[in-house]
C-alpha positions in Angstrom: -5.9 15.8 111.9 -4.7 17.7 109.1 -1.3 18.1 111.7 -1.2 14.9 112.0 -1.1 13.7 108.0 1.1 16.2 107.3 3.9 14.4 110.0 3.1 11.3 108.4 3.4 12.4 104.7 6.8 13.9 106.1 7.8 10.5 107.9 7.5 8.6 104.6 9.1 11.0 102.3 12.0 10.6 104.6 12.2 7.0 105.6 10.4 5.3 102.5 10.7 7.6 99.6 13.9 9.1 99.9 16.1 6.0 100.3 14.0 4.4 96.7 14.8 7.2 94.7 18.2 6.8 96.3 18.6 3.6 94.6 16.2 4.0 91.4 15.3 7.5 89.9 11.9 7.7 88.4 11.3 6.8 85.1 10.9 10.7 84.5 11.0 14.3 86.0 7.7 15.2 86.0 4.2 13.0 85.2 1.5 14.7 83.7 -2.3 14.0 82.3 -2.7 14.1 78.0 -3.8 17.7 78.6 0.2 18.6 80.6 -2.0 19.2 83.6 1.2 18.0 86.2 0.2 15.0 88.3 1.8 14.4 92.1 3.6 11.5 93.1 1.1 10.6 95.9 -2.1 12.0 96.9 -3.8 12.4 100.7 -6.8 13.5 102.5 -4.5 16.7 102.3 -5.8 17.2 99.0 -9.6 16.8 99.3 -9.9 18.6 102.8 -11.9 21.7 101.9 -14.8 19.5 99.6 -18.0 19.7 101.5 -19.8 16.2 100.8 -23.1 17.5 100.2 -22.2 21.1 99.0 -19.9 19.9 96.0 -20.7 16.5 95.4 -24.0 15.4 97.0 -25.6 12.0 96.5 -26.7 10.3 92.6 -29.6 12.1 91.6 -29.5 15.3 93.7 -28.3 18.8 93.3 -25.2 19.3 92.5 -25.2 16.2 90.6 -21.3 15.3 90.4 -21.9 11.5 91.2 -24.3 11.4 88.3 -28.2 12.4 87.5 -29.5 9.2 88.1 -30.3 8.5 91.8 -29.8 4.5 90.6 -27.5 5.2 87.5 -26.8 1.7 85.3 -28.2 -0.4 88.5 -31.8 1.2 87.1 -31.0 1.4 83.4 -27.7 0.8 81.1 -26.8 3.4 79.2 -27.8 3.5 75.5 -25.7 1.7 73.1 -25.8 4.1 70.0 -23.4 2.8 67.2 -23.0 5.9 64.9 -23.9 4.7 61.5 -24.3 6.0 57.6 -23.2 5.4 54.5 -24.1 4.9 51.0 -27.8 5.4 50.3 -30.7 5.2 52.5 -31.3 2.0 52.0 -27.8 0.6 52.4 -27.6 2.8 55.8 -31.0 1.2 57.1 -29.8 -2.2 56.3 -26.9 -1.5 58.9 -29.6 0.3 61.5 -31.4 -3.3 61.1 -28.0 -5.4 61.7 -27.1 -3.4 64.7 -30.5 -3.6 66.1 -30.7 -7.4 66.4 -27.3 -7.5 67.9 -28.0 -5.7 70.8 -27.9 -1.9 69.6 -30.3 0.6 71.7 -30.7 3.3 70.0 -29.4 4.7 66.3 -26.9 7.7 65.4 -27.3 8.9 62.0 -23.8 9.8 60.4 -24.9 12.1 57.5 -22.6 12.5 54.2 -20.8 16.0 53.4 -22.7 17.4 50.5 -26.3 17.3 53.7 -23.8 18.3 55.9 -23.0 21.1 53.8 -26.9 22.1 52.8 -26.5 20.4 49.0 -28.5 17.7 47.3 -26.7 15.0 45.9 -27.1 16.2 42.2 -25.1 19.4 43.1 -22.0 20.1 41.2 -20.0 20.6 44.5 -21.2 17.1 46.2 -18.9 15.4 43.1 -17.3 12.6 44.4 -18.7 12.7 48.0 -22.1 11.2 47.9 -22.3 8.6 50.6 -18.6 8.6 51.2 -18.4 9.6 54.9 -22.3 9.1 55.7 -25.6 8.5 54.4 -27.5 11.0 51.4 -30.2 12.4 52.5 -31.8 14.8 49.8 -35.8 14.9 50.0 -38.2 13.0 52.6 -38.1 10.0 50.4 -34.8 9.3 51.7 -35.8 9.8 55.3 -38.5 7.9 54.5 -36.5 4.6 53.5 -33.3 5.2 56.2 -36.3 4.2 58.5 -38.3 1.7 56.5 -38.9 -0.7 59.0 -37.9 1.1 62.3 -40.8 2.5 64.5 -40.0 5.7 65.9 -42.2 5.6 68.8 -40.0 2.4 69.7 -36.2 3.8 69.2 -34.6 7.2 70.0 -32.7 8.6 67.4 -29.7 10.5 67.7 -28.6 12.7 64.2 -25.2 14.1 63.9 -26.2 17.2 61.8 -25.7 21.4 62.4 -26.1 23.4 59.9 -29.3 22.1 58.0 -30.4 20.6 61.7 -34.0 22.1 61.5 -34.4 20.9 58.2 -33.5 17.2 58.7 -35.4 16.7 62.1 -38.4 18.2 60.2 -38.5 15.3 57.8 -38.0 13.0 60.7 -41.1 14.5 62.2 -43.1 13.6 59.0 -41.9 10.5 58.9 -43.5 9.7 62.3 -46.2 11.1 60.8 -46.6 8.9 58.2 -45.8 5.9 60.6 -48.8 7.1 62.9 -46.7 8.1 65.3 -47.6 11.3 67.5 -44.6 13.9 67.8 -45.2 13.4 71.6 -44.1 10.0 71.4 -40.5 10.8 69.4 -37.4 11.2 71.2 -34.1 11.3 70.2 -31.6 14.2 69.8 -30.5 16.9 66.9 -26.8 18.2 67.6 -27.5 21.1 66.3 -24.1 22.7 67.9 -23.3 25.2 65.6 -21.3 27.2 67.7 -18.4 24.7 68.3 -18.5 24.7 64.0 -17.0 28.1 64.0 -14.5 27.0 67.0 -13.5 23.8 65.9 -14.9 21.4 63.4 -15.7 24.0 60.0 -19.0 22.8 58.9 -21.0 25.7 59.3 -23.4 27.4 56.4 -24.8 30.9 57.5 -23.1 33.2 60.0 -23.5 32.9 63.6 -26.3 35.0 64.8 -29.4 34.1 61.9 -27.5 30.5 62.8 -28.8 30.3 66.3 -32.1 31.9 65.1 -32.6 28.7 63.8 -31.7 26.8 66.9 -33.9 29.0 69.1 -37.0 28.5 66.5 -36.2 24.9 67.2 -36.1 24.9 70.5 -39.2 27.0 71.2 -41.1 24.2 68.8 -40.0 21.3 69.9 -40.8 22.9 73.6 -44.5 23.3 72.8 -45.0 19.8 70.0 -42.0 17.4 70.7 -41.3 17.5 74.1 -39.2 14.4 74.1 -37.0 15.8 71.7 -33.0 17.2 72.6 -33.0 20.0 70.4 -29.7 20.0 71.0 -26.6 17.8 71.9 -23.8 20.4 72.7 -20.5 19.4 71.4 -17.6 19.2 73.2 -16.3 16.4 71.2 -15.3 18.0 67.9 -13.3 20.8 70.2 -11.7 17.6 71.4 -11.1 15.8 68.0 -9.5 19.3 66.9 -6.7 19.4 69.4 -8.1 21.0 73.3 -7.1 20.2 76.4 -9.7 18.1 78.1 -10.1 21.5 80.1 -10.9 23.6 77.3 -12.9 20.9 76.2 -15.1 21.7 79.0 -15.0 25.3 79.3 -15.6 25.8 75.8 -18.7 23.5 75.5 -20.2 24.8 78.5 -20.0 28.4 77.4 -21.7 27.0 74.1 -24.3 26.1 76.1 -24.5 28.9 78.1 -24.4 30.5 74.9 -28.0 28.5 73.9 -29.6 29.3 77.3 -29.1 33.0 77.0 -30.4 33.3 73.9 -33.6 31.1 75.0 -34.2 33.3 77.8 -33.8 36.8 75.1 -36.4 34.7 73.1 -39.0 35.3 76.1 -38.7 31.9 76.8 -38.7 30.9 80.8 -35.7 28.5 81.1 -37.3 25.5 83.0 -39.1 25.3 79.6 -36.4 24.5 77.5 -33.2 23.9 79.4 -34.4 20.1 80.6 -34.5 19.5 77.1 -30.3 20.7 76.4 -28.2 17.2 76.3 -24.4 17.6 76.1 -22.0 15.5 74.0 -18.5 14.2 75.3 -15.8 12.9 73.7 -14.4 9.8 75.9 -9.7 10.5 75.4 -6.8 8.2 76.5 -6.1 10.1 79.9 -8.4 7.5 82.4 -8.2 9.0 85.4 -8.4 12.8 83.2 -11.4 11.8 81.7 -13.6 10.8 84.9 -12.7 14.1 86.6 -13.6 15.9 83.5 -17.7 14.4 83.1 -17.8 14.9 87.3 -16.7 18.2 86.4 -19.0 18.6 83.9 -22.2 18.2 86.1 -21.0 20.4 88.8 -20.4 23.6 87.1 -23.6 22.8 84.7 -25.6 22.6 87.8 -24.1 25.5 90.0 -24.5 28.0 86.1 -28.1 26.9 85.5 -29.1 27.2 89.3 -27.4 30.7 90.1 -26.4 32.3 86.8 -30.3 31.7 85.1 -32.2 30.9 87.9 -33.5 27.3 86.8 -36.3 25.8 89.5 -36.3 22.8 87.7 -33.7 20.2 88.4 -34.1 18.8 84.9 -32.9 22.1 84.2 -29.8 21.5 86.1 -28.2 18.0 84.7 -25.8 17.8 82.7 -27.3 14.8 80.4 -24.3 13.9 77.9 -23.4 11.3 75.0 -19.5 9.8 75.0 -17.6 9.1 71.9 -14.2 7.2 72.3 -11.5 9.5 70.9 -11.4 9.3 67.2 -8.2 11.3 66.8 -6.7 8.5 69.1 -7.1 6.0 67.0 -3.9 4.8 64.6 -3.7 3.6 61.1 -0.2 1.9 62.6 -1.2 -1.5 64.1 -5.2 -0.9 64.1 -5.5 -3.6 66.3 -4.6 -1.6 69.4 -7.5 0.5 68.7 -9.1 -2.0 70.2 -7.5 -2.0 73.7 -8.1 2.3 73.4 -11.5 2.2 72.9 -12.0 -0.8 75.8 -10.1 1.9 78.1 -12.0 5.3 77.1 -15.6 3.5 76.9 -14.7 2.3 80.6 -14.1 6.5 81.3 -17.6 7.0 80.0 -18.8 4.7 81.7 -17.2 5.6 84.9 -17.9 8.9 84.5 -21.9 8.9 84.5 -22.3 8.9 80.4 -26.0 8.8 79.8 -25.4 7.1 75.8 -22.5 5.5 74.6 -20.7 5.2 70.9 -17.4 3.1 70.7 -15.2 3.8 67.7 -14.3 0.6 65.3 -11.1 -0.5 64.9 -10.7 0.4 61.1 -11.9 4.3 61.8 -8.9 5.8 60.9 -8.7 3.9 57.4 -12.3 3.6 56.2 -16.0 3.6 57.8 -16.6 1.0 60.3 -16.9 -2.6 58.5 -20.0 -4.9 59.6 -17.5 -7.1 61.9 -15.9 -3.8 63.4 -18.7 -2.3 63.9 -19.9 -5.7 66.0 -16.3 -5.9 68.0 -17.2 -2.7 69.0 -20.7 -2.7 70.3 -19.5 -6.3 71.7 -17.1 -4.1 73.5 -20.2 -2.2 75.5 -21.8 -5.3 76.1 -19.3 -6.5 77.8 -18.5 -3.8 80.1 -22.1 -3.7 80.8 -22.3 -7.5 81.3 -19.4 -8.9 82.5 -17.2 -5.6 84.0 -18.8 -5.7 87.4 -18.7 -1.6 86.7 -22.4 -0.8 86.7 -22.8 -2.3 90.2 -22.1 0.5 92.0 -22.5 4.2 91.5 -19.8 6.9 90.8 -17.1 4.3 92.5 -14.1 6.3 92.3 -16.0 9.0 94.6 -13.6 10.0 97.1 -10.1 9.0 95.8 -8.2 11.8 96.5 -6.3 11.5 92.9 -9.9 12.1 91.0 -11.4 14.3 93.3 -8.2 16.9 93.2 -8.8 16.6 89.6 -12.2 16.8 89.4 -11.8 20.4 91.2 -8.6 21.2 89.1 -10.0 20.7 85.9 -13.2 22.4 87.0 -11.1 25.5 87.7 -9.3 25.7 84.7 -13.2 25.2 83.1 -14.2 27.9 84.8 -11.8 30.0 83.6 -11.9 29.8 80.2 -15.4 30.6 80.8 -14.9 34.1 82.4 -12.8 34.9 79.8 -15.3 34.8 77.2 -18.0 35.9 79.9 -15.5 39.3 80.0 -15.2 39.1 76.0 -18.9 39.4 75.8 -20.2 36.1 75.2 -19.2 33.0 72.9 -19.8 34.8 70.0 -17.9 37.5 70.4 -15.1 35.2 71.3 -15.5 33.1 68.5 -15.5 36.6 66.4 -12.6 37.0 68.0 -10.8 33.1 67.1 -10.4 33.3 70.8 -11.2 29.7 71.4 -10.1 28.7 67.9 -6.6 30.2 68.7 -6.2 28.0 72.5 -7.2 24.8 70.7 -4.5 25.6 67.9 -2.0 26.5 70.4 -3.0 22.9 72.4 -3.3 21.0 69.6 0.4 22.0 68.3 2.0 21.9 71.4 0.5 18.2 71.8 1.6 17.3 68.5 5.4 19.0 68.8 5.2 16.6 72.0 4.9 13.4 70.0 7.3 14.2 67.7 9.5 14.5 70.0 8.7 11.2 72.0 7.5 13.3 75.2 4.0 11.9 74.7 4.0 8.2 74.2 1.2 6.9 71.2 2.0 2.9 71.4 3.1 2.0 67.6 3.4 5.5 66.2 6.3 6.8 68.4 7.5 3.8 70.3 7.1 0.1 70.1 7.1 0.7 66.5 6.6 -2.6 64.0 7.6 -2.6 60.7 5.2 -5.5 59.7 1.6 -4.2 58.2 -1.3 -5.6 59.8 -3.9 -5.3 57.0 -7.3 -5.0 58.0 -10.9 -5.1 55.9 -12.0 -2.2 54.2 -15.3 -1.0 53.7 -15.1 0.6 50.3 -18.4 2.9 48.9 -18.4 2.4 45.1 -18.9 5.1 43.2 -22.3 3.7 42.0 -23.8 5.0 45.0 -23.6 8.1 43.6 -25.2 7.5 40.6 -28.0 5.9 42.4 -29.1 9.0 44.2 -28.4 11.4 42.0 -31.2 9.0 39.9 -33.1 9.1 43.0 -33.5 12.5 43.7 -33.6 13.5 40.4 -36.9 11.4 40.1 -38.2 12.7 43.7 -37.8 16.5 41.9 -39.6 15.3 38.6 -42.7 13.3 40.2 -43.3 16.4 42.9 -45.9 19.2 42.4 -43.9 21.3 41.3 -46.2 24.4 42.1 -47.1 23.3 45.8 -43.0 23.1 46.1 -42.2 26.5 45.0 -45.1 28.4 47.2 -43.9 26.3 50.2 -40.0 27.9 49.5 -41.7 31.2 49.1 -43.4 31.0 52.1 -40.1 29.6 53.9 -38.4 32.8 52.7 -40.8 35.1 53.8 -40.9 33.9 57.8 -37.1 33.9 57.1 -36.8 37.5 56.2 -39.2 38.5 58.9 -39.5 36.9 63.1 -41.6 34.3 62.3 -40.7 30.7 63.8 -39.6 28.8 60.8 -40.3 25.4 61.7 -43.8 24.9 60.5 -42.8 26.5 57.3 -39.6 23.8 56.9 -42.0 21.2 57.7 -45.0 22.3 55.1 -41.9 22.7 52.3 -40.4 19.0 53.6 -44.1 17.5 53.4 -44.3 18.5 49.7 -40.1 16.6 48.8 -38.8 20.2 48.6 -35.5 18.9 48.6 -32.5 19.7 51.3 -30.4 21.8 49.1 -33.6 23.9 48.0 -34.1 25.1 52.0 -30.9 25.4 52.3 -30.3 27.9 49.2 -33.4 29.9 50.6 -31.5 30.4 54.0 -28.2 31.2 51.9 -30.6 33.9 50.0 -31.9 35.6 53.2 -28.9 35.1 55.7 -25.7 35.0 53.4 -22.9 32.5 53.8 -20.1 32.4 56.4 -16.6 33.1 56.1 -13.6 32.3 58.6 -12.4 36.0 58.7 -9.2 34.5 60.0 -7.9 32.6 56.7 -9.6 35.5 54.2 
């Protein structure tokens, strides 16, 4: 047969495509995805001959689970709509959690601002002119506890885009349940808690790397044994995205995060079926279509085959690779915002396409401001209509068995793989990290890509071609700088009315289980019980575990 195609393919180069290009040369040399992986002209059974159905892609909901991890997908359930959402104070961001509820929203992503990001309370001298700015302020429990008001957690899962401080924030989340009535076993929702791809790509790290994932192995060994609903943690390939990789390294890098995580469960003691089902991933959604849905197939393959035969998983929950999609921020242009529209319609249908378990869709006005009420609506109105009107969740995996996607889906799994022997042979991912070996292949990516613009190589509709002169002014979402006079006036009150006493033995005892092998969760949660604030913990962990430095820019 294989014979046979090859005649044909021969046949048509000769009588068909040869006399075209004859006449009319392509409109370039070579075609290629966003990531310069080279694309053919034409592709045939030739190029999906050696995939084994069941071996490599095998049916929704079964082993190796490259047409999804769902044996009914989005003809059971849609995925979840999750606007990401913060700003201001707590009560202006749960005002927006209450909007986007009653228009359709399924479940909420907390955007948190810098100064909780960075482990400092909003009265800090360094949070100056960044409280609420790029997300909500969260300082004590009494924030928590009015970001919330209103919101039963036993009724919503809540995702909450924080790393450094991560233990800290989903321990006041805990006690907020707890104050609701609601059992832990009945909370679900998903800490990113990624601080690995901090060091490789996004910066917003606190402590160094290894009393860093202390913290996320005491978090994933509690939430194992009291919230077992809980992702202790979403693993970020997004940020590695948003920073420049390939969709490739994109890949390779997040999944030797992960494998990162699960290694250092298992040195915990911890058997891996009891934690691993818990691990969710996090995607980010680009501009490449066809690039995109080869890379989340790709995803689920090599997550399956490393938990199965590298750690020895018996549990298929063990094996899926569950992940949230974000449309590509860094795609979005302050030139002609409108367009942004039409990008994120294309890369929510990738997600989509792909398998995505949760979906967030970038607003329109991203690039200039957060996301204004009506943006924010265009864009969730965008999901709905995929989900309603598309046709798309009829059918599972639909682009199964094209020969384009399935070459790429083994092409880009191979590159994938790659990148993760190399920091298998480096010693793990953080001694490649130590190394700036992943930091130094995103750089090199992210420059060449850029260099490629410039030049007009890589098209970006109003930036570098189809340019317009005319400015298309858009609403602005503008935080006044009252906000921060308001919390720093709120958390200032939360330190005066506290018990004092009960708050310093809390912090003492924090410190203690810090400095020895003690799990430190109950101790965060007894301290976050009594409005020991954010910035307190977080100075306690700066005491015992230092601070982190990029050795690369010292």
């Amino acid at each position: 047969m294989s014979k046979d195609l090859q005649e044909n393919l021969k046949r048509w180069e000769k009588e068909t495509l040869s006399p075209a290009l004859a006449k009319k040369s392509e409109r370039k040399e070579e075609f290629t995805t966003l990531s310069d992986h080279p694309v053919k002209r034409l592709y045939t059974p030739l190029d999906t001959q050696e995939i084994d159905y069941t071996k490599d892609l095998g049916n929704p909901g079964q082993y190796p689970f490259t047409r999804g991890v769902h044996s009914t997908m989005y003809r059971g359930r849609l995925w979840t709509m999750r606007q990401f959402a913060g700003f201001g104070t707590a009560k202006d961001s749960n005002q927006r959690y209450h909007y986007l509820l009653k228009q359709g929203q399924t479940g909420l992503s907390v955007a948190f601002h810098m100064p909780t990001i960075m482990g400092y309370d909003s009265d800090h001298d360094r949070s100056r002119g960044e409280v609420g700015k790029v997300g909500v302020s969260i300082d004590t429990l009494a924030d928590m506890e009015t970001l919330f008001d209103g919101i039963p957690l036993d009724q919503v899962t809540t995702s909450m885009t924080i790393n450094a401080p991560a233990s800290i924030l989903w321990a006041m989340y805990l006690v907020v349940a707890e104050k609701q009535g609601v059992s832990w076993d009945k909370v679900g929702g998903t800490t990113q808690n990624d601080i690995l791809k901090e060091y490789i790509a996004q910066k917003s790290w606190i402590y160094p790397p290894r009393p860093s994932m202390r913290l996320i192995v005491d978090m994933m060994e509690f939430a194992k044994d009291n919230v077992p609903r809980w992702n202790t943690i979403s693993i970020s390939g997004y940020h590695i995205r948003e920073a420049g990789s390939t969709a490739a390294q994109e890949l390779g890098f997040t999944l030797a995060d992960g494998i990162g995580y699960v290694q250092a469960g298992v040195e915990r003691g911890m058997d891996v079926d009891t934690f691993a089902p818990r691990l969710s991933f996090f995607f980010n959604a680009h501009s490449d279509f066809f690039e995109e849905i080869a890379k989340f197939r790709a995803a689920r393959r090599i997550w399956a085959r490393t938990m199965k035969e590298r750690f020895g998983a018996k549990n298929e929950k063990s094996m899926m690779c569950r992940f949230h999609t974000q449309t590509a921020g860094c795609s979005l242009t302050a030139q002609q915002p409108y367009n942004n529209v039409i990008r994120t319609t294309l890369q929510a249908m990738s997600g989509i396409l792909g398998g995505t378990q949760s979906l967030h869709t970038n607003s329109l006005d991203e690039t200039l401001s957060l996301p204004t009420e009506e943006a924010v609506t265009l864009a969730l109105r965008t999901q709905q209509i995929i989900a309603e009107e598309s046709g798309i969740p009829a059918t599972i995996d639909p682009f199964a068995g094209s020969y384009f996607v399935e070459k790429l889906t083994n092409e880009i799994e191979a590159k994938a793989l790659e990148y993760i022997d190399n920091i298998d042979k480096m010693g793990g991912v953080i001694e490649a990290i130590e190394k700036g070996y992943p930091q130094q292949e995103i750089g090199n990516a992210s420059y060449k890509y850029q260099r490629q613009v410039e030049e007009g190589e890589k098209v970006v509709v109003g930036v570098n071609k189809y340019v317009d002169a005319t400015n298309q002014e858009v609403p602005i979402l503008m935080i006044s700088d009252d906000v921060e006079k308001v919390q720093i006036e709120n958390v200032q009150k939360v330190k005066a009315n506290r018990d004092q006493a009960k708050v310093d033995a809390c912090l003492q005892n924090l410190k203690q289980a810090a400095q020895g092998t003690d799990n430190v969760m109950p101790f965060i949660l007894d301290a976050v019980r009594e409005y020991a604030s954010l910035g307190e913990i977080c100075d306690v962990f700066r005491d015992v575990f230092g601070v982190y430095h990029d050795p690369k820019w010292l």
